[in-house]
C-alpha positions as CSV (number, residue, x, y, z in Angstrom):
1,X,0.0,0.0,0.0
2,X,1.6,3.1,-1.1
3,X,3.0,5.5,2.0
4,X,1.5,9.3,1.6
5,X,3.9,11.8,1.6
6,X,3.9,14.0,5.3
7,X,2.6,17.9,4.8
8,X,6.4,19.0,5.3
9,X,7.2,16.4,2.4
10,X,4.5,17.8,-0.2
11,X,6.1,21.2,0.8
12,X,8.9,20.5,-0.1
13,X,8.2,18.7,-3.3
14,X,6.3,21.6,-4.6
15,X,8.8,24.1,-3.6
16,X,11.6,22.2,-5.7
17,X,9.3,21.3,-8.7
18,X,8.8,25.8,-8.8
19,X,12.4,26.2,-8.4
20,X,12.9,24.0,-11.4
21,X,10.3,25.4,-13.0
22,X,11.7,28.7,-12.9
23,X,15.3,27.9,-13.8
24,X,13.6,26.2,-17.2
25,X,11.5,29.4,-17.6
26,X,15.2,31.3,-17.3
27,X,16.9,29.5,-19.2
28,X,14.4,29.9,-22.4
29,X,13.6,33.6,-21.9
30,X,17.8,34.0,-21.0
31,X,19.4,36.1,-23.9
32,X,22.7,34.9,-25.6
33,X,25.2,36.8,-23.7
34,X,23.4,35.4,-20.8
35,X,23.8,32.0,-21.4
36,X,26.9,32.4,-22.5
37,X,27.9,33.7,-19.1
38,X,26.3,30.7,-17.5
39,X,28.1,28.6,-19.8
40,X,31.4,30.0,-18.7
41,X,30.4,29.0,-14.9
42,X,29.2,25.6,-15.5
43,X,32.5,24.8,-17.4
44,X,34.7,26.1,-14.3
45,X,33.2,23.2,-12.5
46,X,32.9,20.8,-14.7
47,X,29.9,19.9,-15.7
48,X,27.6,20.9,-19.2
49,X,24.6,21.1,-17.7
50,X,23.4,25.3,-18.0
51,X,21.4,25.4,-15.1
52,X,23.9,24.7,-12.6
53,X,25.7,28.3,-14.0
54,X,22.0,29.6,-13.7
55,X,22.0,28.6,-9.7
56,X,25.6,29.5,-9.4
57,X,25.1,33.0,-10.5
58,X,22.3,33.3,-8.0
59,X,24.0,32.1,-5.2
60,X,26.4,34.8,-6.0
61,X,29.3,32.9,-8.2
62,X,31.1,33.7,-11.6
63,X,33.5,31.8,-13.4
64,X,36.2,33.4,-11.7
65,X,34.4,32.2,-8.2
66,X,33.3,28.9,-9.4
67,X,36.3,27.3,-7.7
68,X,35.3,27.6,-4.5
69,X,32.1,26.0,-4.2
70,X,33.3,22.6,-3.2
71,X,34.6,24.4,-0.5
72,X,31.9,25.8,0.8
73,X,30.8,23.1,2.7
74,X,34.1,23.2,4.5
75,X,32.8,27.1,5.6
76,X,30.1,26.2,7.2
77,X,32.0,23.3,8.8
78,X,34.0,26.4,10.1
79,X,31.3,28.7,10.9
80,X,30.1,25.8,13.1
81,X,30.9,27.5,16.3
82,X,29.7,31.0,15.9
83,X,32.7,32.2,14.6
84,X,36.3,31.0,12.0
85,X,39.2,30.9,13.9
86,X,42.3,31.7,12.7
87,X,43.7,27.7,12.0
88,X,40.3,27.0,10.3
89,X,41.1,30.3,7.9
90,X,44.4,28.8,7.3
91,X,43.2,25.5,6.4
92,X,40.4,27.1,3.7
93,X,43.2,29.2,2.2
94,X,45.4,26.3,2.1
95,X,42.7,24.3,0.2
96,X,42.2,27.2,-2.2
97,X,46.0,27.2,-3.0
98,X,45.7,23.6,-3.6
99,X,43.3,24.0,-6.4
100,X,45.4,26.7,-7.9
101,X,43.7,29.7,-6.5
102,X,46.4,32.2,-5.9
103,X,45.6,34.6,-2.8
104,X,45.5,37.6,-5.3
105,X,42.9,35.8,-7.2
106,X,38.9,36.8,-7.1
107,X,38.4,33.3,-5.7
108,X,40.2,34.5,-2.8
109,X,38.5,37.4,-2.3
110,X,35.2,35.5,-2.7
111,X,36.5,32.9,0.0
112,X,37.9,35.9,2.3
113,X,34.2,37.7,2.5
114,X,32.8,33.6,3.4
115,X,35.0,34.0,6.4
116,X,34.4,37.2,7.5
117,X,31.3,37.5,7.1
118,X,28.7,34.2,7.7
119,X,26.8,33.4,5.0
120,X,23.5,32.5,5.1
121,X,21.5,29.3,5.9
122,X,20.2,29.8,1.8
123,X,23.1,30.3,0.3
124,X,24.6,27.3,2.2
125,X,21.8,25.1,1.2
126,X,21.9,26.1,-2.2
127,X,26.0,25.5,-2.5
128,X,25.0,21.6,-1.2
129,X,22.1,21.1,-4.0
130,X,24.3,22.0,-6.9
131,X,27.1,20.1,-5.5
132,X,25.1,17.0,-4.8
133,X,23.6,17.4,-9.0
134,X,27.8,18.4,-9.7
135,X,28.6,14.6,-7.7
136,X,25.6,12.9,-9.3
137,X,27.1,13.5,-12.7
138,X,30.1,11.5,-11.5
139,X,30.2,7.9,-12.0
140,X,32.5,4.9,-10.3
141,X,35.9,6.3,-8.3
142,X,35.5,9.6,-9.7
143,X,32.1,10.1,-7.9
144,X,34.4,7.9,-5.0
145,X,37.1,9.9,-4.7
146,X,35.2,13.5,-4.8
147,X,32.9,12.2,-2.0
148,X,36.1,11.0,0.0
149,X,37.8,14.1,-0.5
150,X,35.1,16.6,0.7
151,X,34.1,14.8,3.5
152,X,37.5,14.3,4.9
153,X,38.5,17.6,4.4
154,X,35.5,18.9,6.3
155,X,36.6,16.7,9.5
156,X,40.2,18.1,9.0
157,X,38.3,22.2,8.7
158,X,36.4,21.2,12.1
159,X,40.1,19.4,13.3
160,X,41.7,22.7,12.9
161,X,39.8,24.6,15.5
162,X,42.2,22.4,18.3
163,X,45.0,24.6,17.2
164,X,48.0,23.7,16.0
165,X,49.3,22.3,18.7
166,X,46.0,19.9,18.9
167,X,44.6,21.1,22.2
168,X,41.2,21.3,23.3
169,X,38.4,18.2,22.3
170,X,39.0,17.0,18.6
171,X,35.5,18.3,17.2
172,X,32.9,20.0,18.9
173,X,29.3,18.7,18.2
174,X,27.9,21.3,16.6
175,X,30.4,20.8,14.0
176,X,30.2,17.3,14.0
177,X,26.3,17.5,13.4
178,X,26.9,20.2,10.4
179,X,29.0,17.6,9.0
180,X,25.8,15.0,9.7
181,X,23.9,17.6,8.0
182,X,26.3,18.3,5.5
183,X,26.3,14.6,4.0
184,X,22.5,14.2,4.9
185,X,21.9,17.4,2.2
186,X,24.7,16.1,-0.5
187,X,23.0,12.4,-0.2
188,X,25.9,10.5,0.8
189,X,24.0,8.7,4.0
190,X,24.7,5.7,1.8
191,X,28.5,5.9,1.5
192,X,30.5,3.4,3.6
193,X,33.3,6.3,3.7
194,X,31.0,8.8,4.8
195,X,29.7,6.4,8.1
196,X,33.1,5.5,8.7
197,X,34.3,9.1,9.2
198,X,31.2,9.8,11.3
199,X,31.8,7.3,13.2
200,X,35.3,8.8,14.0
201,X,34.2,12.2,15.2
């Protein structure tokens, strides 16, 4: 016998059929130069599909910006606490250098203001829907290895709060339930990697 959905649930299903909806509707009505901007975004993460450029420009990205979105889960790890202490900063900027991201780069400034100032709860829930679409265009160990990556790296942003000389306990709960939440919103509640680390905190 088929299960009704909950009120919440048919909320929440009508709420994403609009928003897709409406990035259909803006992406027919959207002039050249327009797409062509989105174009430019969706490329500088690595996908082809337009309407994750569409979203990306929303949430405030360009292709210059693009590169940080897969660490924008790691800023919210950090804003965890109320607040990004200096080691967590360090660790985020050291990411950003990793993917080539020098700190003279628009990236950096675009990471620098997601420090400074906290971003909010939309913006952080939209940066998790386009990067769970981004992973779901992955296949086998590249879908693997991505999934790994961010999840480790978001225990090793909420590790960095100990200082560097590992005081204090190794992750607090609130950042251990944003990382809960984290993997809940991406959909990786399956992934043997992402219980394993959980399991760690």
């Amino acid at each position: 016998m088929p299960v009704k959905p909950s009120e919440e649930e048919e909320k929440h299903f009508h709420r994403e059929n609009e928003r897709l909806l409406a990035n259909m509707r803006g992406e027919v009505l959207a002039d050249k130069e327009t797409r062509e901007r989105w174009a430019k975004i969706t490329a500088a993460v690595g996908s082809q599909d337009l309407s994750i450029g569409h979203r990306l420009e929303e949430l405030g990205f360009d292709a210059e910006t693009a590169g940080v979105l897969f660490l924008c889960p790691l800023v919210e790890v950090a804003w965890a606490d109320g607040k990004v202490g200096y080691e967590e900063a360090y660790q985020l900027v050291e990411e950003l250098r990793k993917r080539g991201m020098r700190t003279t780069s628009a990236a950096y400034d675009f990471l620098s203001k997601l420090t400074l100032q906290r971003p909010s709860r939309e913006f952080f829930d939209g940066c998790n829907v386009v990067i769970r679409d981004l992973l779901n265009e992955m296949h086998g160990n590249e879908r693997e290895e991505k999934v790994s990556s961010l999840t480790e790296l978001c225990a090793r942003v909420a590790e960095a709060s100990r200082g560097f000389f590992g005081f204090g306990p190794k992750v607090s709960k609130e950042e251990r339930d944003t990382i809960a939440e984290i993997i809940k919103e991406l959909d990786l509640e399956q992934s043997a990697r992402t219980a394993e680390l959980l399991s760690k905190l």
